[in-house]
C-alpha positions in Angstrom: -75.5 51.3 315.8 -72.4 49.2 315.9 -71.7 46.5 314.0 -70.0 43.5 315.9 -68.5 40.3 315.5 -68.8 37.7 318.4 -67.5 34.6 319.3 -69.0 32.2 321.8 -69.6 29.0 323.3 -72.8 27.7 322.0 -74.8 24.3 323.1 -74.6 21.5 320.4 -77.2 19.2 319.6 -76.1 15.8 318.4 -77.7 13.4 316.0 -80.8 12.1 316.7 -81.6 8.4 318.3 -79.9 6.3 321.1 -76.3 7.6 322.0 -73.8 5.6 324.6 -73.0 7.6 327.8 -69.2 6.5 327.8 -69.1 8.5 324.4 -70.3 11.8 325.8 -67.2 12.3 328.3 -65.2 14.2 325.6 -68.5 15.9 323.9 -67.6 19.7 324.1 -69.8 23.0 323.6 -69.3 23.9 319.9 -67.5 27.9 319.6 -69.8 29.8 317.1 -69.1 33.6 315.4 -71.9 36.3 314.4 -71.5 39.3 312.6 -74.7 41.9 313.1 -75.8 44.7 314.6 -75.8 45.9 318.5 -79.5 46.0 319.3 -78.9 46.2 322.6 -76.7 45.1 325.8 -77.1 44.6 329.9 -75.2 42.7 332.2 -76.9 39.1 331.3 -76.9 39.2 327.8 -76.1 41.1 324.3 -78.6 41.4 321.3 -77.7 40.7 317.7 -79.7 41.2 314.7 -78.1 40.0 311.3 -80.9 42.2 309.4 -82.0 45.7 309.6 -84.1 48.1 307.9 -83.5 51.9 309.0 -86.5 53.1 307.4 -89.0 50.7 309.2 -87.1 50.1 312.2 -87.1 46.5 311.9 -84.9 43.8 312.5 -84.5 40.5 311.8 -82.5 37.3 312.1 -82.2 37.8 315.9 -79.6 36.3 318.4 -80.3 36.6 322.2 -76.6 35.3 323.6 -75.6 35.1 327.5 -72.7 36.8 328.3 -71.4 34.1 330.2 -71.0 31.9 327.0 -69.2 35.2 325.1 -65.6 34.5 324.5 -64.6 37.7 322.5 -66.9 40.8 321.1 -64.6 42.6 318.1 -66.7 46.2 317.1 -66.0 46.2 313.2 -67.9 49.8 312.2 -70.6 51.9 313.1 -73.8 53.1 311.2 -76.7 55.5 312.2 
């Protein structure tokens, strides 16, 4: 199973309570990095999980992220 670093663009929730339109012209998505394990990958989206336990099979800490928002996947090592 690889283990992968990814960069994306990521929605960004700001503070709670009234905001003023005319400030959210310049509001950008906020870029965000993951390290974790390939659990699995199609054309839509790529699966990370920051946790895993060989012997159970579990995982844990789980990321679900479009590949539209992906800017850059690095593969940083491998384990079985």
């Amino acid at each position: 199973m690889e283990i992968v670093k990814i960069t994306w663009i990521d929605a960004q929730r700001l503070e709670i309570g009234c905001q003023d339109v005319n400030e959210m012209k310049n509001i950008q998505p906020i870029e965000c990095d993951i390290v974790g394990f390939k659990v699995d990958e199609d054309d839509k989206r790529i699966v990370i999980a920051q946790e895993k336990w060989e012997e159970t099979n579990q995982i844990k800490y789980v990321h679900v992220i479009p590949k539209c928002s992906i800017i850059k996947i690095t593969k940083l090592g491998e384990v079985k």
